[in-house]
N, C-alpha and C positions, 0 to 999 in steps of 0.2 A: 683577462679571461679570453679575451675575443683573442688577442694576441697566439695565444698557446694553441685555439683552433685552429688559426692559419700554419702555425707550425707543425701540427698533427696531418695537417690536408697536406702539405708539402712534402713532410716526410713519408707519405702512403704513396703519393704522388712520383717520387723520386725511387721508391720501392716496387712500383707498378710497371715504372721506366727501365730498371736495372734487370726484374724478371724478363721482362720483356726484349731486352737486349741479349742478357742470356737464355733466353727460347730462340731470338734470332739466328745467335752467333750457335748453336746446336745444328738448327735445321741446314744452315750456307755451311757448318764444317763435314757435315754429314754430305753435301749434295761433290762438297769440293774433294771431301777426302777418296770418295765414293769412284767421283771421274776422272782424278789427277794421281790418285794413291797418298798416302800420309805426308810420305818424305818431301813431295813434289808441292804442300801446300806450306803456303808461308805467313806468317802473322800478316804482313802487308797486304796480301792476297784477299786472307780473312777479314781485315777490316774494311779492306774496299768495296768487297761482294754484302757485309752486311749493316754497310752505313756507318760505320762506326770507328772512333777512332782506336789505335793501338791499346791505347789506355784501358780503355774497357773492358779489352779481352783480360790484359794483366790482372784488371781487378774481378773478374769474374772465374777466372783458372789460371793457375800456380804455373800452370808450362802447357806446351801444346800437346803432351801426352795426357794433361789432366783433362783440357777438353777430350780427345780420343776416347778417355776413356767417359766418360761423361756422356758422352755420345754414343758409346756403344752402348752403357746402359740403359741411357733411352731408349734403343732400337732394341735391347734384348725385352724392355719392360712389355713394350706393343704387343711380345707373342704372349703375353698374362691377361692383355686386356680382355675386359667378358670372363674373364674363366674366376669363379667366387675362390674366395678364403677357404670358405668350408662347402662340404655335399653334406647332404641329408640320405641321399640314398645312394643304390648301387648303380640305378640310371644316370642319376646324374656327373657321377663319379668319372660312369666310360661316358658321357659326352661330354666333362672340362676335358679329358685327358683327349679325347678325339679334334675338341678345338684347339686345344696346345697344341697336340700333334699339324696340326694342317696349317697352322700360324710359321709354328717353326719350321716346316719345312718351306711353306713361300719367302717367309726371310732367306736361311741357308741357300735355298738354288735359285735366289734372285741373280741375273748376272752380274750387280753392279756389286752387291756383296760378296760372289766370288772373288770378285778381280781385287777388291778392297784386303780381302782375308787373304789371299793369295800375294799379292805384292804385299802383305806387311809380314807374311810369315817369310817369304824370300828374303828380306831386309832385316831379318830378328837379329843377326850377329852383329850389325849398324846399328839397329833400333833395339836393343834389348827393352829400356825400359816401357814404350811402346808397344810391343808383342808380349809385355809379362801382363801389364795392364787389360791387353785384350786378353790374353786367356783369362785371368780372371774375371774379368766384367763378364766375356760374351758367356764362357764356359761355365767356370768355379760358379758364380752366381747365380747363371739360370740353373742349372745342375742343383744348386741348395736351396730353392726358392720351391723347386718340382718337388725336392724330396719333402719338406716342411707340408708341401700340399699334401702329398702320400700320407704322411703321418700323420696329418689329420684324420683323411679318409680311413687309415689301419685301425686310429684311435675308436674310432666310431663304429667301426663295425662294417666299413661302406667299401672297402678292399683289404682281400686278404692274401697274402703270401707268406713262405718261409724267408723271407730277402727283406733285410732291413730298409726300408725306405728311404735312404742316401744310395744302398748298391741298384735299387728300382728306379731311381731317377738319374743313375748314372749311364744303365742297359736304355732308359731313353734317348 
């Protein structure tokens, strides 16, 4: 019995490790990709900047476009943060959509994300699968995630339009 403890602690313990490796290796691919551009950053690059060796990135993403995109989802998820599932009212409705609004655009006209979205769309015929992954992480995703919010609020009674809630979250 005691035996199975210590393998239960171990196990959380080596799962506590791995998260935390992959939160690392998000945040250095993020700071790396951000100041070097995509193409310019390299597995050895990434392991050196987050402590770690090669291995761990393999074993945490399938390819360097998996972390990219992985990372862009992080970075689209932050413009959600604070903003609820559901509104109950109409106030609250225009102020998620006012805090999405002010999120999204301090990401979008951050410079270090211009230059990041800019150099990988210049390199999309080199990087296809890289620049398919960002449009849909940064784009397709946030786009469906805004509409899902709409559709709540339509459902409710809490915004109204003649505009389906995917074409409402698209004109955002």
């Amino acid at each position: 019995m005691q035996a199975d403890k210590g393998k239960t602690a171990g196990s959380a313990q080596r799962s506590l490790a791995a998260e935390d490796a992959e939160a690392r290796l998000l945040v250095i691919a993020r700071e790396l990709m951000f100041a070097h551009g995509y193409e310019n950053v390299t597995t050895d690059m990434l392991a050196r900047e987050a402590n770690v060796g090669k291995a761990t990135i393999y074993r945490n993403f399938s390819s360097k476009a998996d972390l990219m995109g992985r990372m862009v989802n992080a970075e689209s998820a932050q413009i959600f943060d604070g903003i609820p599932d559901r509104v109950d009212t109409k106030t609250e409705f225009r102020d998620a959509l006012q805090s999405y609004g002010e999120r999204f655009l301090d990401l979008i006209l951050s410079p270090e994300k211009m230059t990041f979205e800019r150099t990988l769309l210049s390199k999309a015929d080199e990087l296809p699968q890289g620049a398919r992954l960002f449009f849909a992480n940064a784009h397709i995703g946030t786009r469906d995630r805004m509409a899902k919010f709409i559709l709540k609020a339509q459902e409710s009674g809490n915004a109204r339009s003649d505009l389906p809630a995917q074409q409402m979250a698209e004109h955002l």
